[in-house]
ZAFIVO-859509 format. One record per residue (C-alpha): residue in one letter; x, z, y. Coordinates in Angstrom, 2 decimals, padded with zeros to 5 digits. Layout:
BEGIN
<atom r="A" px="X" pz="Z" py="Y"/>
...
//
This chain:
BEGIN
<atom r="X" px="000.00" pz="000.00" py="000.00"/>
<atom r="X" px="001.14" pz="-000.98" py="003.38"/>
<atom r="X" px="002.20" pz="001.66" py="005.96"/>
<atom r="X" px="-000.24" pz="002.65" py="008.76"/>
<atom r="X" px="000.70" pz="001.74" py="012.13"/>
<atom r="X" px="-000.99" pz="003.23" py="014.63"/>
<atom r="X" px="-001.06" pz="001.33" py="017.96"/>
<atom r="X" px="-001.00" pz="003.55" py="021.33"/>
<atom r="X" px="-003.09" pz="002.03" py="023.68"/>
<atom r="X" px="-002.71" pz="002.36" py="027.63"/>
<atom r="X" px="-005.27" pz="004.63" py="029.21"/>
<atom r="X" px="-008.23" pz="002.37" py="031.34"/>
<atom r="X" px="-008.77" pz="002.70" py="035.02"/>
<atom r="X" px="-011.86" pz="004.81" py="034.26"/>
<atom r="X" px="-009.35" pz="007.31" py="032.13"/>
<atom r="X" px="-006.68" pz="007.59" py="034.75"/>
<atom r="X" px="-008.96" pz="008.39" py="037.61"/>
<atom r="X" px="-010.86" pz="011.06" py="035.57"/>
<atom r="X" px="-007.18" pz="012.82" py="034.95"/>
<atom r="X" px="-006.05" pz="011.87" py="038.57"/>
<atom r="X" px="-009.78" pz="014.04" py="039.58"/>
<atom r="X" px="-008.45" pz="016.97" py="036.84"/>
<atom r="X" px="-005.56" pz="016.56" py="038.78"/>
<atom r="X" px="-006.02" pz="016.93" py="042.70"/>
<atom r="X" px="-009.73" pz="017.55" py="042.68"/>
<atom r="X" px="-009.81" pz="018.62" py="046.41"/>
<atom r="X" px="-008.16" pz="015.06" py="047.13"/>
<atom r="X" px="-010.76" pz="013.84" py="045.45"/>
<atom r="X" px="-013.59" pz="015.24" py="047.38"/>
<atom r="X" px="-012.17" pz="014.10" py="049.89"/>
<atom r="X" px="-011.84" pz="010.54" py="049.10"/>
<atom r="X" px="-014.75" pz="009.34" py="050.55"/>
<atom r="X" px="-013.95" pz="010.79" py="053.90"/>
<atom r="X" px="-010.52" pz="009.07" py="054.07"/>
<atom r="X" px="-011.77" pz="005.53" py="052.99"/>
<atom r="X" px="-014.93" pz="005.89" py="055.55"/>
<atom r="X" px="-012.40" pz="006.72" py="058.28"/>
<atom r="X" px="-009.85" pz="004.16" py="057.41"/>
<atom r="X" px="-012.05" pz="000.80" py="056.30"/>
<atom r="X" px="-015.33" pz="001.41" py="058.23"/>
<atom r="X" px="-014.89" pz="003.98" py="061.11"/>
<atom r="X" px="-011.36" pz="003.12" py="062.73"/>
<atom r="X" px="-012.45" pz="-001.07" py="062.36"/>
<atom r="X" px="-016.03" pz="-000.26" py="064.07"/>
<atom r="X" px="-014.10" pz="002.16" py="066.79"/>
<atom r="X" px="-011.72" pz="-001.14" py="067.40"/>
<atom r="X" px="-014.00" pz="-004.16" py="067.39"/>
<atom r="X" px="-017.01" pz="-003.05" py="069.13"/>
<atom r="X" px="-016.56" pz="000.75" py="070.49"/>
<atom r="X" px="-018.15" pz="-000.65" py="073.83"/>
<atom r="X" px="-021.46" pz="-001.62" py="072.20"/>
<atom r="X" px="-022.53" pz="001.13" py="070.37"/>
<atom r="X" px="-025.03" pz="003.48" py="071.57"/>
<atom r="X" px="-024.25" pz="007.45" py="072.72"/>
<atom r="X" px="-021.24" pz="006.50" py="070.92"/>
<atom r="X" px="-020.47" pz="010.36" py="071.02"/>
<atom r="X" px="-023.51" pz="011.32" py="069.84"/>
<atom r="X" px="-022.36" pz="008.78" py="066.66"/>
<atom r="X" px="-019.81" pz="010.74" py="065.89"/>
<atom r="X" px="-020.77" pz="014.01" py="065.81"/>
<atom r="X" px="-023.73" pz="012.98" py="063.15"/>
<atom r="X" px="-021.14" pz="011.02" py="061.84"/>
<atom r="X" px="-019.84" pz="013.95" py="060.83"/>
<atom r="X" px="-022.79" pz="016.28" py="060.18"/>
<atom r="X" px="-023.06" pz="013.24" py="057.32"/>
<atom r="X" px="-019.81" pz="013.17" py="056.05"/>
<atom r="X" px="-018.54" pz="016.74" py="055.96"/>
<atom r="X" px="-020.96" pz="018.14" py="053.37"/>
<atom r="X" px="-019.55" pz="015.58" py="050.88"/>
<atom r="X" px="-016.75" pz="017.72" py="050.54"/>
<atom r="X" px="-019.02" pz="020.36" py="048.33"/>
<atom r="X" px="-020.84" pz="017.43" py="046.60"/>
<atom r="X" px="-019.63" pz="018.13" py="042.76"/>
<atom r="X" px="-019.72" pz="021.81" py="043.08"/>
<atom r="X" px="-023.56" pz="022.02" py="045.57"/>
<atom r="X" px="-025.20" pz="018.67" py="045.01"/>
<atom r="X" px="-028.95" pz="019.63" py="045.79"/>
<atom r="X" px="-027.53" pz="021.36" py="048.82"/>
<atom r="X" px="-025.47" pz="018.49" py="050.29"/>
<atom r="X" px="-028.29" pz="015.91" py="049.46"/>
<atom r="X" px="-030.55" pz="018.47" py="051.69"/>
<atom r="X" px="-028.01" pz="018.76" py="054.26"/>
<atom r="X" px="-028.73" pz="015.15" py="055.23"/>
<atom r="X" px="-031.87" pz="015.60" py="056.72"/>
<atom r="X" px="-030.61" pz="016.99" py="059.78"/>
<atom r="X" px="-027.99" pz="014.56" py="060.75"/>
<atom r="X" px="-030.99" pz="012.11" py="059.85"/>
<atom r="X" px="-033.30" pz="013.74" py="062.25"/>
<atom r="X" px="-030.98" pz="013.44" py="064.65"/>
<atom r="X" px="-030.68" pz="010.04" py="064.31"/>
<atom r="X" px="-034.74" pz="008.95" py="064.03"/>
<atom r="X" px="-035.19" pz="010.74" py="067.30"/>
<atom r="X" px="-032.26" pz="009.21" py="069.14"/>
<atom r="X" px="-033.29" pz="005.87" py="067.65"/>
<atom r="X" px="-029.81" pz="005.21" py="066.38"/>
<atom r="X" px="-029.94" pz="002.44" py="063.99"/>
<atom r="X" px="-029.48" pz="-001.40" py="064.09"/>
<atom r="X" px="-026.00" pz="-003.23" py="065.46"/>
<atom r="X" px="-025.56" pz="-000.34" py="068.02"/>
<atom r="X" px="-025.32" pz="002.48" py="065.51"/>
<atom r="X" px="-023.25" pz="001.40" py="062.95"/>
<atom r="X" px="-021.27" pz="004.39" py="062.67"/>
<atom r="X" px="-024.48" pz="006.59" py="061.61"/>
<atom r="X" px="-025.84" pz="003.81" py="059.63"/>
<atom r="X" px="-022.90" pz="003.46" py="057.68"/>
<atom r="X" px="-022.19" pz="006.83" py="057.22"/>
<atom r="X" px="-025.76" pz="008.08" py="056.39"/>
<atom r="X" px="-025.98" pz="005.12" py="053.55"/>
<atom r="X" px="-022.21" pz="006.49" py="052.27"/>
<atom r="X" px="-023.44" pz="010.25" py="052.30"/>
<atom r="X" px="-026.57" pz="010.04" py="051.09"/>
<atom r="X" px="-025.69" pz="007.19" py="048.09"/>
<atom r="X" px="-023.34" pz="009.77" py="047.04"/>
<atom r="X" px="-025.11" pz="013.33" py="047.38"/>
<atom r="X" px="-028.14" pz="011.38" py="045.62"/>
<atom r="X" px="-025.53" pz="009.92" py="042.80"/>
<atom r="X" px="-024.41" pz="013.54" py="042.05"/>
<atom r="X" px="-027.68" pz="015.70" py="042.06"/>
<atom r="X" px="-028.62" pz="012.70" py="039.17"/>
<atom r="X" px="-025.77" pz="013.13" py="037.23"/>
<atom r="X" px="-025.06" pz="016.92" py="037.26"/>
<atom r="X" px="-028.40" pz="018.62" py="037.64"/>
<atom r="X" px="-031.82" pz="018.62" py="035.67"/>
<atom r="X" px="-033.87" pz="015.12" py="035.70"/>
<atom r="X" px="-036.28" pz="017.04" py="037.25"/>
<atom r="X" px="-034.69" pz="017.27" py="040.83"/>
<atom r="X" px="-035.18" pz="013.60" py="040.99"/>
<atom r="X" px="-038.27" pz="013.69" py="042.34"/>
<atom r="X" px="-037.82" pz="016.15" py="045.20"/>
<atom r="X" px="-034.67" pz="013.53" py="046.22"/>
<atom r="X" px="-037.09" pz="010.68" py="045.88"/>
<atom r="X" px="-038.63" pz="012.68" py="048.53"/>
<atom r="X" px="-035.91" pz="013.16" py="050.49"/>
<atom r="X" px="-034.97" pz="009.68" py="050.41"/>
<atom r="X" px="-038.43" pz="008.55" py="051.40"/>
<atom r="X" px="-039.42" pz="011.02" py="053.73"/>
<atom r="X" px="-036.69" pz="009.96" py="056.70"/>
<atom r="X" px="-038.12" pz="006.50" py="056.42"/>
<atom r="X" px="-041.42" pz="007.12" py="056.88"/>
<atom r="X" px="-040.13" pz="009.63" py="059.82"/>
<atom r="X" px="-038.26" pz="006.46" py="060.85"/>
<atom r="X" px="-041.15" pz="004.21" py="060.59"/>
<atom r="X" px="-043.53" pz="006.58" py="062.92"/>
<atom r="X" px="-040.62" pz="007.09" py="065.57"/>
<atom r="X" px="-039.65" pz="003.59" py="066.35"/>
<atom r="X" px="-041.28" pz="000.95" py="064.97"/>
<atom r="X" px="-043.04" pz="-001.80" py="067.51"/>
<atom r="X" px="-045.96" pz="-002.80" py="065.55"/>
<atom r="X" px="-046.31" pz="000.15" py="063.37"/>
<atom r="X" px="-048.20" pz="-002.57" py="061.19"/>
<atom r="X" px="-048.60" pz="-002.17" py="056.97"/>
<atom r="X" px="-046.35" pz="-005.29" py="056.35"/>
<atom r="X" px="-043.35" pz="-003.14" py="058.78"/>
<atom r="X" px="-044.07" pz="-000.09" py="056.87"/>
<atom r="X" px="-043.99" pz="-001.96" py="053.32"/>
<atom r="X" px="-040.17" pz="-003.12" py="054.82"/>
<atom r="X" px="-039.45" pz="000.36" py="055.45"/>
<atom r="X" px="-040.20" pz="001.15" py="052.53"/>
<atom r="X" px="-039.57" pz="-000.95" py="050.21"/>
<atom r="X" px="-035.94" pz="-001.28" py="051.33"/>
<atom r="X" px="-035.31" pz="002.80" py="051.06"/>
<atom r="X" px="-036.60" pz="002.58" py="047.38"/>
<atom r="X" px="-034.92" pz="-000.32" py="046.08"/>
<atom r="X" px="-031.22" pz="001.27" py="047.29"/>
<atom r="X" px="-032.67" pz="005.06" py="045.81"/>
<atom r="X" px="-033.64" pz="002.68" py="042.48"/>
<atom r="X" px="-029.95" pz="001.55" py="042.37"/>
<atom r="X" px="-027.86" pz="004.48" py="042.94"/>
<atom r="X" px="-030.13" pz="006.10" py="040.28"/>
<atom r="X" px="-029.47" pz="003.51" py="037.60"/>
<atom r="X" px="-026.00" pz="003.44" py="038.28"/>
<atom r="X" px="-025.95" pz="007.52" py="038.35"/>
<atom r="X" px="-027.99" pz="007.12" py="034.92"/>
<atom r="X" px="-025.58" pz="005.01" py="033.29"/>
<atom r="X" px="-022.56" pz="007.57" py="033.76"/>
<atom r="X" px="-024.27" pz="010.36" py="032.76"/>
<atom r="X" px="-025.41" pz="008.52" py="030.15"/>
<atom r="X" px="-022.17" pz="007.57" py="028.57"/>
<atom r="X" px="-020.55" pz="010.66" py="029.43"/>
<atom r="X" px="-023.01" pz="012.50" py="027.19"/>
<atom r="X" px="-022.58" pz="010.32" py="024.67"/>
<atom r="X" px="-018.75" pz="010.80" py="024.95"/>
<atom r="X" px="-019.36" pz="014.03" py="024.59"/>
<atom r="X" px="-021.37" pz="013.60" py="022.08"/>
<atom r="X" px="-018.74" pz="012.06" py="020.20"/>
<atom r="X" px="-016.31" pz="014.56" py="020.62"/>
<atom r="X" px="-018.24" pz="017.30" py="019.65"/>
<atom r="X" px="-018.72" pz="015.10" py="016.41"/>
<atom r="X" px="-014.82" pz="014.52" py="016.00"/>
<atom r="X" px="-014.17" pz="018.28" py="016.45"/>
<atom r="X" px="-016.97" pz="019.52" py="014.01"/>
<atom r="X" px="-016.00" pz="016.79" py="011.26"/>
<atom r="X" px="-012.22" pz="018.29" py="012.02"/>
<atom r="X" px="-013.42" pz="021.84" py="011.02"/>
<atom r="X" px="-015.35" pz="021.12" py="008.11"/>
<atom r="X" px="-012.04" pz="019.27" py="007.00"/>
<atom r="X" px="-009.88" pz="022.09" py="007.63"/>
<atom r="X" px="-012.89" pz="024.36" py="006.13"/>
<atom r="X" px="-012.54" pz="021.79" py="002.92"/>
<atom r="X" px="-008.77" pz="021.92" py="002.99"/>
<atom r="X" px="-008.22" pz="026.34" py="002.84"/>
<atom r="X" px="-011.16" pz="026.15" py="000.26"/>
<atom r="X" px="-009.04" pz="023.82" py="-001.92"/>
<atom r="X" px="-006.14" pz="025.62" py="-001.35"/>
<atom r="X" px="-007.99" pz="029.02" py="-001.89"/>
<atom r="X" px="-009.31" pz="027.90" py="-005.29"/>
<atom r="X" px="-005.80" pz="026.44" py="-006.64"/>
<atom r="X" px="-004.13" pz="029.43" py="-005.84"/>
<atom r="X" px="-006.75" pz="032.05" py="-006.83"/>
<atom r="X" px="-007.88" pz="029.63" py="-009.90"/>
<atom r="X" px="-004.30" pz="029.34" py="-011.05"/>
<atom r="X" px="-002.87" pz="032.95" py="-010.74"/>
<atom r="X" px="-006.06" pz="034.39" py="-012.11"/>
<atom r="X" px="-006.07" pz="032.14" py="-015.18"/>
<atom r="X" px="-002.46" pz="033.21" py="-015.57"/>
<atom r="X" px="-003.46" pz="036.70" py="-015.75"/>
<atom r="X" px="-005.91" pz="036.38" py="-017.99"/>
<atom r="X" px="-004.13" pz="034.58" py="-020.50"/>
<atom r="X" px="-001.05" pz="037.44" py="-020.34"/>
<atom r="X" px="-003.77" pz="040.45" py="-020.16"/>
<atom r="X" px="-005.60" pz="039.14" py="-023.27"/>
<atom r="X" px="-001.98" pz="038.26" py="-025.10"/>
<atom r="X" px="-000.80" pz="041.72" py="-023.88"/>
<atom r="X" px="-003.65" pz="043.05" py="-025.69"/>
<atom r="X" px="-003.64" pz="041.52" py="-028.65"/>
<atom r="X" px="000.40" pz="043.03" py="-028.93"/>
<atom r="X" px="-000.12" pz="046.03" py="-027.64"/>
<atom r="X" px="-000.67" pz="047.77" py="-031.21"/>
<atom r="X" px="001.74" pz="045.53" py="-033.23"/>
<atom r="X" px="004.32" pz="045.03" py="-030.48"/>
<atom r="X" px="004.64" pz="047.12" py="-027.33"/>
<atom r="X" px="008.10" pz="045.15" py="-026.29"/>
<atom r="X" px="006.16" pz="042.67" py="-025.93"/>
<atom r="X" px="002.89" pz="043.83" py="-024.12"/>
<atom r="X" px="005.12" pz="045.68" py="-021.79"/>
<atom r="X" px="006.65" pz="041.91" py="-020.90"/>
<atom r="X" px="003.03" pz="040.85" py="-020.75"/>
<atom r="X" px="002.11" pz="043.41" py="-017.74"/>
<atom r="X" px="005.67" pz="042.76" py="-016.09"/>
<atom r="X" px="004.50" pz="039.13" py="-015.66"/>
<atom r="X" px="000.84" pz="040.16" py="-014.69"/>
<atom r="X" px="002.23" pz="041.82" py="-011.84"/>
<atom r="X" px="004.59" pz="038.99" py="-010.69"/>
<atom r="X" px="001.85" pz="036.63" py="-010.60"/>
<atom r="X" px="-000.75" pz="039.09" py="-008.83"/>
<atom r="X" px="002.64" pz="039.40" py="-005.88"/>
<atom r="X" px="002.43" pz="035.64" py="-005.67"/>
<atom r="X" px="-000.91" pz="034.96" py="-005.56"/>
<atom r="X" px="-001.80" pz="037.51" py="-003.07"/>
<atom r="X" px="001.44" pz="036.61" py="-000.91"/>
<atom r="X" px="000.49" pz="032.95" py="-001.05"/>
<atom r="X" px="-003.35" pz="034.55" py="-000.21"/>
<atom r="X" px="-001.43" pz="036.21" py="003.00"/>
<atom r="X" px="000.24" pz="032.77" py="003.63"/>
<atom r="X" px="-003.42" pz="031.34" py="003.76"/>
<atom r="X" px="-005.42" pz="034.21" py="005.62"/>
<atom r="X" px="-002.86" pz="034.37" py="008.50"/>
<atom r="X" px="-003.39" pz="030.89" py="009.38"/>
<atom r="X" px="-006.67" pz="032.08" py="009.47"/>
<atom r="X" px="-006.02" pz="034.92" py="011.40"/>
<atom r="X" px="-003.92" pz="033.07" py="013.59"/>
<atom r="X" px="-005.61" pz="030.20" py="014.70"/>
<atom r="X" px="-008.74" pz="033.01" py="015.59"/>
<atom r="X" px="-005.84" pz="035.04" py="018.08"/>
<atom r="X" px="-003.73" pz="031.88" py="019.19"/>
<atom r="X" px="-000.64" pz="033.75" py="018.23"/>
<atom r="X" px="002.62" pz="032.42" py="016.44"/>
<atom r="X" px="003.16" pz="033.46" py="012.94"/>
<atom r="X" px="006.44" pz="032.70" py="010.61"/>
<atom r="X" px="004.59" pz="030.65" py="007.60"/>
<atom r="X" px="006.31" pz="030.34" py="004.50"/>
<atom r="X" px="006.90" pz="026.66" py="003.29"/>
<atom r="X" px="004.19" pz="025.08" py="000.82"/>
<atom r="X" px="005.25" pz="024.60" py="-002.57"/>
<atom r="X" px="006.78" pz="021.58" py="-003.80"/>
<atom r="X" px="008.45" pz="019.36" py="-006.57"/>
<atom r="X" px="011.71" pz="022.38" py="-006.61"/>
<atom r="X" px="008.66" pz="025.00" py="-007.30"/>
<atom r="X" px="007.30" pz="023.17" py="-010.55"/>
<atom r="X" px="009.64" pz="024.44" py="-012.99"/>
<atom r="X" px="009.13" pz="027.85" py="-012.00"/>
<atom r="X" px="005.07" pz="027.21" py="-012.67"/>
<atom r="X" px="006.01" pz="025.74" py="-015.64"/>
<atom r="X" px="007.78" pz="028.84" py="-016.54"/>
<atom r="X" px="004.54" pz="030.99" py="-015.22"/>
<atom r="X" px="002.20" pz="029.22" py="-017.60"/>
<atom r="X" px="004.59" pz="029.73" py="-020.69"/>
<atom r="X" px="004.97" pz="033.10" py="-019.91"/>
<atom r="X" px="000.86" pz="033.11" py="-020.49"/>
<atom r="X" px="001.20" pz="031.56" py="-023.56"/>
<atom r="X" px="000.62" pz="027.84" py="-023.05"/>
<atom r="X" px="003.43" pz="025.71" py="-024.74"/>
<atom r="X" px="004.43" pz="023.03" py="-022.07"/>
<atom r="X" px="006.81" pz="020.52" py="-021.60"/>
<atom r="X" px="008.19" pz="019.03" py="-018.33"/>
<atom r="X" px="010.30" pz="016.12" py="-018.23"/>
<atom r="X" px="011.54" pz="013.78" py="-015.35"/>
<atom r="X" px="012.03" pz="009.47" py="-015.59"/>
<atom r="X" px="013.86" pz="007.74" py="-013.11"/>
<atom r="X" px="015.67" pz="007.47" py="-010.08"/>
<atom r="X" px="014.15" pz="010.58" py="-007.66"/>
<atom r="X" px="013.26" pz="009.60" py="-004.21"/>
<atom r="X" px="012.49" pz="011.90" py="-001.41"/>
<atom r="X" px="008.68" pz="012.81" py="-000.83"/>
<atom r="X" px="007.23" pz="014.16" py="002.05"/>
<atom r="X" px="006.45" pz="018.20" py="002.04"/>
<atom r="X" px="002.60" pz="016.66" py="001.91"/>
<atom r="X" px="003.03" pz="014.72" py="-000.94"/>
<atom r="X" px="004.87" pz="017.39" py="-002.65"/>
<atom r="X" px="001.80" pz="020.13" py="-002.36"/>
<atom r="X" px="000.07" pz="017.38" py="-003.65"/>
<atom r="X" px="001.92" pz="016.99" py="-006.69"/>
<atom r="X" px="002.71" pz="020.50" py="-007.05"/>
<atom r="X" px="-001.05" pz="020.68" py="-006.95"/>
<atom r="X" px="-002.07" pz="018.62" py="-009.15"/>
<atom r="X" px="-000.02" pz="020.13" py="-011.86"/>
<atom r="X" px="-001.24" pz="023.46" py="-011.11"/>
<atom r="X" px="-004.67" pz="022.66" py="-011.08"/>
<atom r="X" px="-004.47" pz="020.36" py="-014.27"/>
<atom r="X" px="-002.20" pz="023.01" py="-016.36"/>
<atom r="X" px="-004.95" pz="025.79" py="-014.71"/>
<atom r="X" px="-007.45" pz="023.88" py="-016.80"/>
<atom r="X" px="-005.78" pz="024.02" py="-020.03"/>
<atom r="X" px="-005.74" pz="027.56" py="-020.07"/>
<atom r="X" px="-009.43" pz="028.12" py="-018.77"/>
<atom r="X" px="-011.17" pz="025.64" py="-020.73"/>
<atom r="X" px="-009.15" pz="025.04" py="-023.68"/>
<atom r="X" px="-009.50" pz="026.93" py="-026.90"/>
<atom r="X" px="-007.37" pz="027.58" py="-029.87"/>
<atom r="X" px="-004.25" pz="026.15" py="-030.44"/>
<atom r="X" px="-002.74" pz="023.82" py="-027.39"/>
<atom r="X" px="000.37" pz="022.40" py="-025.91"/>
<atom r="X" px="000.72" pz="020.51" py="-022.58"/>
<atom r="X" px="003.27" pz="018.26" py="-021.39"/>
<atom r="X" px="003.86" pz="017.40" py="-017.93"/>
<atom r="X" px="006.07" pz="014.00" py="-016.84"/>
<atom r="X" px="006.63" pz="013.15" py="-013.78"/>
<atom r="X" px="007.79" pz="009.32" py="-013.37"/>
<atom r="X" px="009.91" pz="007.67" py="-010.39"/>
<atom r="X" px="009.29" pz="004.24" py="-009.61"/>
<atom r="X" px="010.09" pz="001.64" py="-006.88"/>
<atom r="X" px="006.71" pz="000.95" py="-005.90"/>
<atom r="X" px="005.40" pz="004.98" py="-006.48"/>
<atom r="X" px="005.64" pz="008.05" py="-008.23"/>
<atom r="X" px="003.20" pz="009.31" py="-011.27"/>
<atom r="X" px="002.36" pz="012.45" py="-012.66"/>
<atom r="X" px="000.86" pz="012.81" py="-015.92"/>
<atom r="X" px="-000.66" pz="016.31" py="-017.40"/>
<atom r="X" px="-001.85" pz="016.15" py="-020.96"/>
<atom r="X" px="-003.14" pz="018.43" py="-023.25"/>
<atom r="X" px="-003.99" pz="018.89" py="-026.90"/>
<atom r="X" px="-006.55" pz="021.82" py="-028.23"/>
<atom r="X" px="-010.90" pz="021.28" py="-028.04"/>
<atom r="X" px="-012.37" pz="021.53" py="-024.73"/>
<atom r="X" px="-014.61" pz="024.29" py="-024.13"/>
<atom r="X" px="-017.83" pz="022.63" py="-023.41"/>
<atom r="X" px="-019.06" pz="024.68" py="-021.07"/>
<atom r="X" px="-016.20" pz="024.91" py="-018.28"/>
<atom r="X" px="-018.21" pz="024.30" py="-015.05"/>
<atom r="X" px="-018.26" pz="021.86" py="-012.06"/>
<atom r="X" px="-015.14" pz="020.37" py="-011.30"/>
<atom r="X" px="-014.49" pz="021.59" py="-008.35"/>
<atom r="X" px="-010.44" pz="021.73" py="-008.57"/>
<atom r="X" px="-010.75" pz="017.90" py="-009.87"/>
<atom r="X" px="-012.64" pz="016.73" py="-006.44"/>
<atom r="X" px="-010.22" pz="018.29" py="-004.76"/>
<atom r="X" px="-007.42" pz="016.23" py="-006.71"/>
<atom r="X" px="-009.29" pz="013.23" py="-005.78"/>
<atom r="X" px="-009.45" pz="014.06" py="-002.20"/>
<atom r="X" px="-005.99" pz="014.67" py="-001.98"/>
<atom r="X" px="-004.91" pz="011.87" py="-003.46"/>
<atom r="X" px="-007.32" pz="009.30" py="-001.58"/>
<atom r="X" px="-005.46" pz="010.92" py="001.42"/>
<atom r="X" px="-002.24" pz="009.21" py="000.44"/>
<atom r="X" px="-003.85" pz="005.92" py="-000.68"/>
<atom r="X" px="-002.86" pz="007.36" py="-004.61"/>
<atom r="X" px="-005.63" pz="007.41" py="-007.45"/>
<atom r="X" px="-006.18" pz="010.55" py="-009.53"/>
<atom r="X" px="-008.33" pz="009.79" py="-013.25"/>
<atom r="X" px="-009.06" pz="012.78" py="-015.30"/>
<atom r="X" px="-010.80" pz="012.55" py="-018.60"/>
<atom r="X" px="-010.72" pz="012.97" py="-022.85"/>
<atom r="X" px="-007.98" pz="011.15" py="-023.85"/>
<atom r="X" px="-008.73" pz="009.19" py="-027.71"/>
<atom r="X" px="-006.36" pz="011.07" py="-029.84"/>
<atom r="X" px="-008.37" pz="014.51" py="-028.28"/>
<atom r="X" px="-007.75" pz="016.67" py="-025.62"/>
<atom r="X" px="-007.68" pz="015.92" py="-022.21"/>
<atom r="X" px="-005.13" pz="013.86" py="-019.59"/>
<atom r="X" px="-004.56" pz="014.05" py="-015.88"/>
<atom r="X" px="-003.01" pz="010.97" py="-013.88"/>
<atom r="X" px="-001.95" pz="010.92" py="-010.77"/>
<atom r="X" px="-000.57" pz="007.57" py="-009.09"/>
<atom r="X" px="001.00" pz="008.13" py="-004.83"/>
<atom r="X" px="002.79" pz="004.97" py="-003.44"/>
<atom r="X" px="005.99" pz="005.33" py="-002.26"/>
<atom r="X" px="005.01" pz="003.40" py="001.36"/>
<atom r="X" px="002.06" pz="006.06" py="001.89"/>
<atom r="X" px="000.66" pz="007.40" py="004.98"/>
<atom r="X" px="001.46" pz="011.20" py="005.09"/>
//
């Protein structure tokens, strides 16, 4: 199987503004105010300052407008209410049209952005008291100054406040759309990540627990049986019982302090995870319990990852754990491990009849998932000669 490559992609526009707003988010509020000033204000201050009405009076609702903006992530109800007095202002002074571009400009700017912001960061249900903010000033408008004060004027008034509410709205829709739905997504990624990690300690809880205690239980009942006939030899059964109950609870430690650790935040020293140099001494472990095994090696070794290793390691443990839960009467297991160019393979078989009741396979899925993560193949199953056979197949070229 091919290696996997994975491909860093640049960040979009859309990306590196959002981290340039985590960034400098006061420079950001005040964006608007600098680009007003610099492409709208200064131009209409150089081109036609002597044409425009109380030009004073422009600029000091230019910025009752424009100030407010400043507070319009954190207060954006507020600001969008804010507006009405600037536009007050500017109904009864009748400034509007060619001679008021400052106010019209800046009133548009202000309230297209206090009306974006109430849309996308507060309840739906606002929307309708902005519609009537947004509507209300025309209509004020409409009453003030208009010549004919006829239905067609007021339908023009009207009409045109609407249609620009209608479009800031969609477009204030449409990001707070997709940002829930980014959200969304990531609260997806991080609750499939935990049930992984969940799935990962409970397949490491049962190979350790399901392996030591098997151990146990083969020494404690062979322990038994010599007690009367040969205490030497029970005495060297409870030695080992209480070797493998060390292990398994330090490698239980090993397991809960990640645990433990990733609840608190805080550093802890972990032991390594066992791997190909740890087999032998499981081998031993399981003879001590009574199981006759042999482990033998083909071809030239290669170096594995510590990930492929636990799964190896794994696999062995789980597959020799199985022989001595759920196989009765005389047995004998071999274990080969085989180096090739294109892989490695591990092969666990057994002789002995299976005890037909022996469970789900819980430690077998877990084989399976472990070895899909690799791109490998894992086939357990009766062999025809009788008893049963483990495979396990990992490319070489694997992604760890």
């Amino acid at each position: 199987m091919a290696p996997t490559v994975t491909v860093s992609r640049r960040p979009g526009l859309w990306q590196r503004m959002s981290e340039f707003d985590s960034r400098h988010p006061l420079l950001w509020n005040l964006m608007p105010l600098l680009v007003y000033l610099v492409f709208v204000m200064a131009p209409v201050a150089a081109v036609s300052a002597g044409t425009q009405r109380h030009p004073w009076a422009q600029l000091a609702i230019t910025a009752a407008f424009l100030t407010p903006l400043v507070w319009r992530r954190r207060y954006p109800f507020a600001v969008l209410l804010s507006q009405l007095a600037p536009t007050t202002a500017v109904i009864a002074l009748n400034l509007t049209g060619e001679t008021a571009m400052l106010t019209d400009s800046s009133g548009a700017l202000a309230f297209m952005l206090a009306l974006y912001n109430v849309v996308l960061r507060r309840g739906l249900a606002l929307v309708w008291w902005a519609a009537l903010i947004g509507v209300a000033p025309a209509i004020g408008d409409f009453a003030a100054n208009s010549r004919t004060h006829s239905v067609m004027e007021f339908l023009v008034y009207f009409f045109e406040t609407m249609f620009f509410f209608c479009f800031i709205l969609a477009v204030a829709l449409f990001v707070r759309t997709r940002r829930n739905y980014q959200a969304s997504v990531r609260h997806s990624a991080a609750r499939e990540a935990v049930q992984a990690e969940r799935a990962r300690i409970a397949r490491e809880m049962h190979d350790i627990i399901g392996h030591n205690l098997a151990v146990v239980n083969a020494l404690a009942d062979g322990g038994a049986y010599a007690a009367a006939t040969s205490p030497e030899r029970a005495e060297e059964a409870l030695t080992a019982i209480g070797a493998t109950s060390r292990q398994a609870l330090s490698e239980l430690r090993r397991v809960l302090s990640v645990l433990r650790s990733e609840e608190s935040g805080e550093a802890i020293d972990l032991m390594p995870q066992p791997g190909l140099s740890e087999l032998g001494t499981l081998v031993d472990h399981v003879r001590e319990a009574g199981l006759s095994v042999t482990f033998a090696v083909t071809g030239p070794a290669w170096e594995l990852s510590e990930n492929q290793q636990l799964a190896v390691y794994r696999t062995v443990q789980e597959a020799l754990t199985n022989v001595l839960k759920h196989v009765a009467g005389p047995r004998r297991a071999r274990v080969e491990l085989d180096y090739r160019d294109d892989g490695i393979g591990v092969v666990v078989a057994n002789t002995g009849p299976i005890v037909d009741d022996a469970g789900t396979p819980r430690g077998l899925l877990g084989l399976h998932e472990r070895a899909a993560a690799f791109g490998g193949t894992m086939e357990a199953g009766p062999q025809p000669v009788g008893g049963w056979r483990v495979a396990l197949w990992l490319p070489r070229e694997a992604p760890d």
